[in-house]
C-alpha positions as a printed NumPy array, in Angstrom:
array([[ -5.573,  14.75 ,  -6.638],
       [ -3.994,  15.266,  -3.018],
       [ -0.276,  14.838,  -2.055],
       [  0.245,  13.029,   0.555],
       [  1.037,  15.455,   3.418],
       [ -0.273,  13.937,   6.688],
       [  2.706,  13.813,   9.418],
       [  4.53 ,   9.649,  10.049],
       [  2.716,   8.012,  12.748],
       [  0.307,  10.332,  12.714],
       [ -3.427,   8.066,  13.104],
       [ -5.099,   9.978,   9.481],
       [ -1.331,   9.018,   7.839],
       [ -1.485,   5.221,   8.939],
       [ -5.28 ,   4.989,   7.924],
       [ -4.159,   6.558,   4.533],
       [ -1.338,   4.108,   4.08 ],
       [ -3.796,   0.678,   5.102],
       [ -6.258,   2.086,   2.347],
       [ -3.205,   2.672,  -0.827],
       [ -1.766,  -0.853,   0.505],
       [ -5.232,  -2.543,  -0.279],
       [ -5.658,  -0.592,  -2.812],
       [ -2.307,  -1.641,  -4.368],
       [ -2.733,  -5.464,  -3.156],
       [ -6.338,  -5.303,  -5.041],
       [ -5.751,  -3.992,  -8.205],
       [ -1.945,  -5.306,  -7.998],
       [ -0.501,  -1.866,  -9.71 ],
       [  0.066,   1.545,  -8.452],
       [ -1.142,   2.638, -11.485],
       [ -4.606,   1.324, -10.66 ],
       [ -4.924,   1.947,  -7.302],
       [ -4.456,   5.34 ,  -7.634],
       [ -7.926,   5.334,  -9.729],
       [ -9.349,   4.487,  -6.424],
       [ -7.868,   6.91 ,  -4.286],
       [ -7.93 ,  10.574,  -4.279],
       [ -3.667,  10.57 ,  -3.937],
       [ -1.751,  11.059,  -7.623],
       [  0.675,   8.241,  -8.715],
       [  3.869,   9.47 ,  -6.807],
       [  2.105,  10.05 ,  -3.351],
       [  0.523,   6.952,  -3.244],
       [  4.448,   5.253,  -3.86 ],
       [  5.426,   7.865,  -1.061],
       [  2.962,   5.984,   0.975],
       [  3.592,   2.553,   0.75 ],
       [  7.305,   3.377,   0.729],
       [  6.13 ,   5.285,   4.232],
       [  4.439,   1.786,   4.984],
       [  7.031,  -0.086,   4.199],
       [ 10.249,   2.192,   6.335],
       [  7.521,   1.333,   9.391],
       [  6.547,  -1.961,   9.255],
       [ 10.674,  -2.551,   8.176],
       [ 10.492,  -4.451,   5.239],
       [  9.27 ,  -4.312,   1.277],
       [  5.714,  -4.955,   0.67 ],
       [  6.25 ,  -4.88 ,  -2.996],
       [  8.518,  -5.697,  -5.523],
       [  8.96 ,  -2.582,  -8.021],
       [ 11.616,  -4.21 , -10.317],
       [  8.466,  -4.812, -12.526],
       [  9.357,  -8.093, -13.039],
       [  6.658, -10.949, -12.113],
       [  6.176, -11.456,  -8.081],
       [  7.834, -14.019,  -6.455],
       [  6.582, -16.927,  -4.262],
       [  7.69 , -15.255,  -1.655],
       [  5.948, -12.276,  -2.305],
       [  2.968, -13.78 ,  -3.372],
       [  2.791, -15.313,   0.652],
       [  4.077, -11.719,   1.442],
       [  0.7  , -10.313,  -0.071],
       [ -1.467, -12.964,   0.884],
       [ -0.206, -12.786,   3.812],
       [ -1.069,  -8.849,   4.167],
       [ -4.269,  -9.432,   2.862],
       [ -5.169, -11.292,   5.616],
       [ -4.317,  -8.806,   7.899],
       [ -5.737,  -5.426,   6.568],
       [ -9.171,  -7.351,   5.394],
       [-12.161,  -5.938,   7.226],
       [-13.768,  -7.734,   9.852],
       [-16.82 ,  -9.008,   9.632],
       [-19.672,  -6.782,  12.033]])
């Protein structure tokens, strides 16, 4: 597995943190996600905690507790947003 090592704003750093965010919003765990990505558990976090210090707000609630309303429209929301066009 890689660490994450690709420099903020960089274009190959924002494409990597779009593909751990769906990855995270699809299978709905780090945990998962990081079965589909060639990043280890704590660089894929690093990521969408990178995400998240751009964009200027949580994406995810890590309190483990069950997600919110709010971050259910948050998600769904997100999902929206990062789902691939159609050609």
């Amino acid at each position: 597995m890689q660490e994450a090592s690709a420099s903020v704003g960089s274009d190959d750093n924002h494409v990597r943190q779009i593909d751990a965010f769906r990855m995270v919003i699809s299978t709905e765990t780090v945990k998962q996600a990081v079965l589909g990505l060639d990043l280890s558990r704590p660089a894929v976090s690093r990521v969408i905690t990178d995400l998240e210090r751009e964009v200027g707000f949580k994406l995810f609630d890590r309190s483990g507790k069950e997600h919110s309303s709010q971050q259910r429209k948050r998600v769904c929301t997100c999902r929206r947003c990062v789902r691939p066009s159609a050609a």
